[in-house]
Every structure is written in structure tokens, then in C-alpha cells.
BATORTOR-594444 format. One record per residue (C-alpha): x, y, z negated; chain. Coordinates in nm, 4 decimals. Each point is the difference from the previous one (the first is absolute). Example, Ala and Ser with C-alpha at 12.3 -4.5 7.8 and 13.67 -1.06 7.14 Angstrom:
BEGIN
         x         y         z  mol
    1.2300   -0.4500   -0.7800    A
    0.1370    0.3440    0.0660    A
END
This chain:
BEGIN
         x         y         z  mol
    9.5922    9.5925  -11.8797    A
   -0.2634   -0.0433    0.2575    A
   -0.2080    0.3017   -0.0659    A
    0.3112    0.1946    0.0159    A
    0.0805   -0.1362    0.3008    A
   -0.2949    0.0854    0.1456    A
    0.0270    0.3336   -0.1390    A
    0.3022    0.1111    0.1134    A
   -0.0384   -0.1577    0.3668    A
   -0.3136    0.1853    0.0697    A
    0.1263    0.3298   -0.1984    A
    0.3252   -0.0197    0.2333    A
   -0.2413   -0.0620    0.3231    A
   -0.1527    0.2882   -0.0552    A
    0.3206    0.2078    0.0322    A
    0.1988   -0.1743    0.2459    A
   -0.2769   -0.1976    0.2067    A
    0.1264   -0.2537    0.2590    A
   -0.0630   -0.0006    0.3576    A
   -0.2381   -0.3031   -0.0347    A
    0.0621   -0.0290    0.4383    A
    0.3609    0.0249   -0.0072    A
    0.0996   -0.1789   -0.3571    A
   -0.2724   -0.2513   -0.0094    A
   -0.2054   -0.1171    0.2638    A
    0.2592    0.0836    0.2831    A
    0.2199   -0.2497   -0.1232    A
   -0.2547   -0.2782   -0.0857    A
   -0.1661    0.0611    0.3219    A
    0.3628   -0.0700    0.1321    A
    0.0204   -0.3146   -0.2912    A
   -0.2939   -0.1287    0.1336    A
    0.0882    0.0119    0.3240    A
    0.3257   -0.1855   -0.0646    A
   -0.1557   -0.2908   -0.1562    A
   -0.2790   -0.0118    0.2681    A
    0.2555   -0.0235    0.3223    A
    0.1810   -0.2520   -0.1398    A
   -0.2582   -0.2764   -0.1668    A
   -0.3124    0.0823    0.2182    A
   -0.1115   -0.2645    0.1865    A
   -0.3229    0.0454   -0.0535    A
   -0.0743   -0.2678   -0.2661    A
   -0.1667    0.0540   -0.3324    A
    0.3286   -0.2017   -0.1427    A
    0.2095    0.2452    0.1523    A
   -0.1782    0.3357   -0.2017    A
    0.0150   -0.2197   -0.2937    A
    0.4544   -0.0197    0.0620    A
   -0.0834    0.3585    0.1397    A
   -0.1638    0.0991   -0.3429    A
    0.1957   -0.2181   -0.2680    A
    0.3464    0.1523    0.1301    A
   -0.1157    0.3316    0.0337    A
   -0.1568    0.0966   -0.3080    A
    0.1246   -0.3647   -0.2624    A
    0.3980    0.1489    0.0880    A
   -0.0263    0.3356   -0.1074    A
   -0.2560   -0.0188   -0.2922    A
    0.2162   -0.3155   -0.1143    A
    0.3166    0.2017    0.0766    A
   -0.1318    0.3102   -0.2051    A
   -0.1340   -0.1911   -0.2759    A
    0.3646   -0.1685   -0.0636    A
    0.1116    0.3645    0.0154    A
   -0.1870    0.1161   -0.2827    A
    0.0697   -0.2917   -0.2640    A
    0.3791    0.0947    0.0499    A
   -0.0315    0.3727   -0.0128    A
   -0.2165   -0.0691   -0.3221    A
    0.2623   -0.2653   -0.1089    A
    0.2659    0.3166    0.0027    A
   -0.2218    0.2441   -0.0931    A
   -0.3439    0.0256   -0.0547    A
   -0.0271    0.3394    0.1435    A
    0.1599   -0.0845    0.3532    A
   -0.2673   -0.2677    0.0173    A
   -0.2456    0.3117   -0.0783    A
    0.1862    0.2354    0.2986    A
   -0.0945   -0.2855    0.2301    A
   -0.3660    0.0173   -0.0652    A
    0.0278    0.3704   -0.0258    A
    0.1524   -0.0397    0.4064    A
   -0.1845   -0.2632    0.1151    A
   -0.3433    0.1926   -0.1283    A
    0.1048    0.3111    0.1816    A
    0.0459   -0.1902    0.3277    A
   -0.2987   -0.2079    0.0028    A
   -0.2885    0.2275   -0.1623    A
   -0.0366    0.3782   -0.0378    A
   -0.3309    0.2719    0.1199    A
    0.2183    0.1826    0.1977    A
    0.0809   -0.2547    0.2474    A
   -0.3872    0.0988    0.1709    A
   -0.0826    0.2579   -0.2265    A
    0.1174    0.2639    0.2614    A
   -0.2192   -0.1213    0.2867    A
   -0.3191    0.0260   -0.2546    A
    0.1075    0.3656   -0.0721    A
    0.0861    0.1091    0.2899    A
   -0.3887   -0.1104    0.0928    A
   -0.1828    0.1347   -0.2678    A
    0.2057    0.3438    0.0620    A
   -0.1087    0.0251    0.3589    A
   -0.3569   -0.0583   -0.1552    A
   -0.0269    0.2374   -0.2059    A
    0.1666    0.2475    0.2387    A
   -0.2856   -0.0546    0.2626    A
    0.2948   -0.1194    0.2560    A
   -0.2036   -0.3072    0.0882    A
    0.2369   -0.0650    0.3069    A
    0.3071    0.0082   -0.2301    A
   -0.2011   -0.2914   -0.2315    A
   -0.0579   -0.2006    0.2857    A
    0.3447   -0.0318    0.1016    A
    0.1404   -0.0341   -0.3798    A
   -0.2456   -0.3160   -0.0321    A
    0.0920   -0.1637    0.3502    A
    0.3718    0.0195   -0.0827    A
   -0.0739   -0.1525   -0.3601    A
   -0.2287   -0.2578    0.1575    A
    0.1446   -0.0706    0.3038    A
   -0.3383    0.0491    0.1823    A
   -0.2269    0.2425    0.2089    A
   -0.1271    0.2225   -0.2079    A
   -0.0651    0.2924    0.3008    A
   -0.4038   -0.0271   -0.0507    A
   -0.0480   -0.0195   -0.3431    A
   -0.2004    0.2364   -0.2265    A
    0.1871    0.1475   -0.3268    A
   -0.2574   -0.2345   -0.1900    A
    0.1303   -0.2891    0.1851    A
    0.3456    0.1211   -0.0342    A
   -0.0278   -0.0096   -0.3769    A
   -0.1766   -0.2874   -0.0082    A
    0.2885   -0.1921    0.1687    A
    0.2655    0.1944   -0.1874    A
   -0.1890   -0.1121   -0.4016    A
    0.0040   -0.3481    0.1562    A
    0.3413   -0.0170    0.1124    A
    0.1237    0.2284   -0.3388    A
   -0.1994   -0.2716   -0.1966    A
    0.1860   -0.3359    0.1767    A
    0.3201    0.1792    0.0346    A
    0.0127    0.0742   -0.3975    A
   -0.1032   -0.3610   -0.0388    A
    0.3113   -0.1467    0.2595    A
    0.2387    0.2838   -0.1359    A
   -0.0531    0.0575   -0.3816    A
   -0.2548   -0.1784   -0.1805    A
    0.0657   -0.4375    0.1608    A
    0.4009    0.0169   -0.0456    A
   -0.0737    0.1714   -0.3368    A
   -0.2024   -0.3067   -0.0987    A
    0.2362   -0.2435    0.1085    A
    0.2942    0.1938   -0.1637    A
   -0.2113   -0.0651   -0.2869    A
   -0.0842   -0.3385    0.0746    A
    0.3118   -0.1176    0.1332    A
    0.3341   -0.0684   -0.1664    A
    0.2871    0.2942    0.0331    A
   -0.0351    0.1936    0.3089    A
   -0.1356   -0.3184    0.2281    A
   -0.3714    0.0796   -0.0225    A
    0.0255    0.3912    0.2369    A
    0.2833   -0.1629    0.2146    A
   -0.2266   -0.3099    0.0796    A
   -0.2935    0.2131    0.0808    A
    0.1524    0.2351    0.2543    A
    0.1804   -0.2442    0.1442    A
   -0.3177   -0.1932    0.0424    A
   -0.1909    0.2439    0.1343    A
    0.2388    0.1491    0.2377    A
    0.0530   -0.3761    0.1278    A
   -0.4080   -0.0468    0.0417    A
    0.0006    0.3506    0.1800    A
    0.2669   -0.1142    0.2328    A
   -0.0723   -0.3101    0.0594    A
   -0.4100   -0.0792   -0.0607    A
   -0.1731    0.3326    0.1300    A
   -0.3116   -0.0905    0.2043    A
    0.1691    0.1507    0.3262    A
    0.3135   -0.2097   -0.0417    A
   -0.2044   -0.2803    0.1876    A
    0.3314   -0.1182    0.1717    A
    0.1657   -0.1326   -0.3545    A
   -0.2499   -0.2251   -0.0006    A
   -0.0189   -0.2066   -0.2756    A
    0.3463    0.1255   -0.1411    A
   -0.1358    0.2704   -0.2045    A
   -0.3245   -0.1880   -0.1820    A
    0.1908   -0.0882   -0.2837    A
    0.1480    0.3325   -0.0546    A
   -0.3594    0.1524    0.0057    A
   -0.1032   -0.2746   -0.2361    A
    0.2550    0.0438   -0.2559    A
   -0.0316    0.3823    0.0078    A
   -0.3752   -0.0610   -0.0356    A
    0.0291   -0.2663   -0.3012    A
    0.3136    0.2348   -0.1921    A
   -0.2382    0.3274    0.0549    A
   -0.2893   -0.1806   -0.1758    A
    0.0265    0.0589   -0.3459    A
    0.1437    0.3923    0.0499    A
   -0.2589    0.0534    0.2427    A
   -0.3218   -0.0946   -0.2610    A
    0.2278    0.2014   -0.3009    A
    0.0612    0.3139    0.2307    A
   -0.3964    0.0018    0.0833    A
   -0.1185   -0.0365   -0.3589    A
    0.2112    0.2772   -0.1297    A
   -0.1452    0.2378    0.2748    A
   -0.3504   -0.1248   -0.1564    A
    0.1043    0.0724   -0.3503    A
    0.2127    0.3518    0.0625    A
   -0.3313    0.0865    0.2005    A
   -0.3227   -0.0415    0.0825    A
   -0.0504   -0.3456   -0.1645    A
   -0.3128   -0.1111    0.1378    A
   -0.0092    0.0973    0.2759    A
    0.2991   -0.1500    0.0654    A
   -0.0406   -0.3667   -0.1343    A
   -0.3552    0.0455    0.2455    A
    0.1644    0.1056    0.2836    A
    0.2387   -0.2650   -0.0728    A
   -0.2262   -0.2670   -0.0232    A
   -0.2259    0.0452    0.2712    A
    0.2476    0.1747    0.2653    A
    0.3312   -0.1587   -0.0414    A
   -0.1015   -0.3000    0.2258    A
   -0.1116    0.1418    0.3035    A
    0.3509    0.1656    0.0555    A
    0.1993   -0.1963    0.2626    A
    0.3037    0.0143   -0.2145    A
   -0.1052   -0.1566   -0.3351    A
    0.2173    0.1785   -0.2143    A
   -0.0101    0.3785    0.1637    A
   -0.3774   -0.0771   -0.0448    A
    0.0352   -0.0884   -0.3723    A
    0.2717    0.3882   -0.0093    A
   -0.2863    0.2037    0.1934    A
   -0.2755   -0.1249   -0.1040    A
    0.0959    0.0700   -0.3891    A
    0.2173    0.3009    0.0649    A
   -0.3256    0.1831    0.2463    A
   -0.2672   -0.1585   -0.3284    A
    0.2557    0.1968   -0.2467    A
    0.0675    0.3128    0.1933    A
   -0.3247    0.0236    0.0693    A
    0.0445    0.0533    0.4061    A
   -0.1369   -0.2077    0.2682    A
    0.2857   -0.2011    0.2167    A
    0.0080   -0.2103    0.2744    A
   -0.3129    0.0572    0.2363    A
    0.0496   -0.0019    0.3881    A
    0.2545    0.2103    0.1963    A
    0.0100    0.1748    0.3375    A
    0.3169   -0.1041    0.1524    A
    0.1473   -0.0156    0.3753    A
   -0.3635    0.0394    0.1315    A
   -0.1282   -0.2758   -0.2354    A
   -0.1836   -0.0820   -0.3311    A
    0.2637   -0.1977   -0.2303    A
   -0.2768   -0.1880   -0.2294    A
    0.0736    0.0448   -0.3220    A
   -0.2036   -0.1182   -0.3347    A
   -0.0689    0.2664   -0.2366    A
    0.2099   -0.0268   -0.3252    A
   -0.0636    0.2316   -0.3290    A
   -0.2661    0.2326   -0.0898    A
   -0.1006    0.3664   -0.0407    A
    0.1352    0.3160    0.2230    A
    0.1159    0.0185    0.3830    A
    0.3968    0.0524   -0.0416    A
    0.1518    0.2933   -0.0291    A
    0.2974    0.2197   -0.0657    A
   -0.0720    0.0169   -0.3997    A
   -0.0592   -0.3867    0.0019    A
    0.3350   -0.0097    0.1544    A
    0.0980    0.1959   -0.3131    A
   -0.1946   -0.2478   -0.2453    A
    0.1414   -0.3051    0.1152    A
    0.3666    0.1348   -0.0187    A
   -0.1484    0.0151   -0.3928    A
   -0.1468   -0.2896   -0.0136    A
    0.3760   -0.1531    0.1244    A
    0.1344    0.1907   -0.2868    A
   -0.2294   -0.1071   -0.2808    A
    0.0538   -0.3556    0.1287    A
    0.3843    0.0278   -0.0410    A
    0.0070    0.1568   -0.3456    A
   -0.2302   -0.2944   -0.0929    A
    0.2408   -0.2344    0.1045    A
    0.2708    0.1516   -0.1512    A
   -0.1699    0.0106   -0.3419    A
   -0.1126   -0.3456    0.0075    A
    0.3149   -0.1103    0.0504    A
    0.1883    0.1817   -0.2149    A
   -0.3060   -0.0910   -0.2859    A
    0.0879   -0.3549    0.1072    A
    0.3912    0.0398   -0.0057    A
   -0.0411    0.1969   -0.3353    A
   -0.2271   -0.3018   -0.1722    A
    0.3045   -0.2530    0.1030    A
    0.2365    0.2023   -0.1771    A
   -0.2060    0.0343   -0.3288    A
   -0.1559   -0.3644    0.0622    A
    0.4195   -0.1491    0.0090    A
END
């Protein structure tokens, strides 16, 4: 039931994609925001209410949901995971902005590639060279398939019913909102959002990186991994780049020209300068990744069956 699930919800995304900005974060930006005007007074106690009420209601809600759909019939119970999976995870809810990138690339229309990455990134992008641009765009396609497919697919797994993708994006979105370094004025509000995001993204973040090592470059990988990871400023987008640049075999990070300064950057991965056709490999690397996943866990689901 699980893997089909899965199956279906990404086989339906791929048709009939969602407008991740209008279906998704729009309204948990607007969630957020609700929750954050009305308990914020600046208190660590407060993000902890904030946080509890936020994300406890509706996983707690959803999860009552399913046991009585399942209680009916077990395949409403499946329809729910089948929805809630289409909402929460899916490649095309930033596979567009990747494309549209590597098309401009490969075009030669290296004003066209700037713009496509600044919208996606929400950054200056006006200076950069095309290897920079597809540096940037393998390190956001990387973290993106990470936050989008490959961490609510783990906790779907993980997780009881549809709880485990619902939890995650709900976490996420409320760390985004409410624990982004520039949101200085929420003060301590937002810590525990970041923390909880941070301690429920462990475990998929550490399983997402080893299956890049072992549906690529393995060694590389685990190396970069090792001896990379750390010097990232965010611990697990290190951990993501580091492995994903080891087993695509491209260098990431590195410093960046922007708005008339150097942004210092450590270098992460190993082997060729980015470029359009690395673009191209990493999309396959994100592919190989998924059909792992989706064959260990349907191995696993198949060995319960047999083993009951």
C-alpha cells in the first residue's frame, strides 16, 4: 500500500503538477503568518505554543483521519496518502525553474539563464558566468529534490499513514517562515521551529546522501562527504552537496561574484567546473536515486507480505 502510494502520487504529479507557489507554500506562508501575529511575543515559549499548534493539530487531525477512512475502507485510507503525497512532494514543483536554466544554457542565451536562476533563487544573479549559473542551479536541483521528493518520501516511509510528508512540509515551511537568518526581528520565536526541522530532517538527510553515493560515484562521494560536509555553514546542505558534487563528479560551492562582492564559499565535491551536461547528469543522478528508493521499498514491502 505504501509503494503504491508513492507510485501513483508521483505518476499523477507528473501529469497534473501543482503550482507549488499558489497550492503550497502561499498558503503556509499565510499559516505561518497566522500563528506568528497572534502568539509572538518574542519568547522561545511562545514558538514552542507557536509550533505545537501549528504543525501537533493538523498532523494529529490527519492522522485520526486516516484510521477512520481505513476503518471503512482500506482503500479511502490509501486515497488519502495518495492526496496528501501529491500535495506535499512531487519534481515538478522546481523542476521547471531547473529546466528552464539548463535550456537557456545550452541555447547560448546566457542573459535568459541569469534571469531563470534569480527568479528560482530569489537572488542577483546579473554577473554571473554560465559556469556559476550551473553551479548554483546543481546545488539548488540537488537540495530542492532533497526538501521536495526524497525527505517526505522517507518519512512517508518512516511514519505511520500519511503523517510522516504532512509533518515534514509543514515543518519546513514553518522554519522557512519563521527561523530564516534575515528574520532577525522574530527573535527567539522561530529557534525551535529551526531546531525541530533540523532534528526531523536528520535521518532523511544522511539516507538521501548515501543513496546519491551508491546510485553514483561511490567514493568519491563518501570522501567528499567526509572531509567537506563540515565546513558548509548549513550542516545538512553540506552533508546534500558535498555527497551529491563527490557522486556527480562536479565541483560545487567555491566563491561567488555577487553585488560587487566575493560571497566566500567552501568548495564542496570533486572533478569538472559545472556545466550544461552536468546539469543534465545530475537530473540522472535524481532519477537513479528515486528508482532506488522505490525498489527498496517495494523489496521491503514485498518481504512483509511473504515474511506474514
Amino acid at each position: 500500500m505504501t509503494w503504491l502510494s508513492l507510485f501513483v502520487a508521483l505518476l499523477i504529479e507528473q501529469y497534473k503538477p501543482l503550482s507549488y507557489e499558489r497550492v503550497v507554500a502561499g498558503p503556509l506562508a499565510r499559516y505561518a503568518a497566522w500563528f506568528e501575529q497572534r502568539l509572538n511575543a518574542g519568547e522561545a515559549r511562545h514558538g514552542v505554543v507557536a509550533w505545537s499548534l501549528a504543525v501537533g493539530l493538523p498532523v494529529t487531525a490527519v492522522w485520526f483521519l486516516y484510521l477512520f477512512l481505513v476503518w471503512i475502507n482500506p482503500v479511502l485510507g490509501w486515497v488519502l496518502n495518495v492526496i496528501v503525497l501529491y500535495v506535499t512532494m512531487g519534481f515538478r514543483q522546481f523542476s521547471h525553474h531547473f529546466e528552464a536554466t539548463a535550456d537557456a544554457l545550452r541555447a547560448g542565451d546566457t542573459d535568459t539563464a541569469r534571469r531563470e536562476l534569480g527568479n528560482w533563487l530569489s537572488r542577483n544573479t546579473d554577473r554571473m558566468k554560465q559556469e556559476e549559473i550551473a553551479r548554483l542551479a546543481i546545488e539548488q536541483g540537488l537540495l530542492a529534490a532533497h526538501r521536495h521528493v526524497f525527505a517526505p518520501l522517507a518519512l512517508f516511509a518512516l511514519l505511520p499513514g500519511p503523517t510522516g510528508p504532512l509533518l515534514y512540509r509543514l515543518t519546513e515551511r514553518l522554519s522557512w517562515s519563521w527561523a530564516r537568518r534575515e528574520n532577525i526581528e522574530f527573535g527567539a520565536f522561530g529557534r525551535f521551529a529551526r531546531n525541530m526541522y533540523e532534528w526531523l530532517d536528520f535521518i532523511p538527510v544522511r539516507m538521501t546522501a548515501a543513496t546519491f553515493a551508491i546510485v553514483g560515484d561511490f567514493e568519491d562521494a563518501v570522501h567528499c562527504w567526509r572531509t567537506q560536509a563540515a565546513k558548509w555553514p548549513e550542516q545538512a546542505a553540506g552533508i546534500l552537496l558535498a555527497s551529491g558534487g563527490g557522486a556527480l563528479g562536479v565541483k560545487l560551492g567555491a566563491p561567488l561574484f555577487e553585488l560587487g562582492e566575493v560571497a566566500d564559499r567552501p568548495e564542496l565535491g570533486m572533478g569538472d567546473d559545472a556545466d550544461v551536461d552536468l546539469m543534465q547528469s545530475a537530473i540522472g543522478l535524481v532519477w537513479r536515486t528515486l528508482i532506488f528508493c522505490l525498489l527498496l521499498l517495494g523489496l521491503l514491502t514485498l518481504a512483509g507480505y511473504v515474511g506474514s
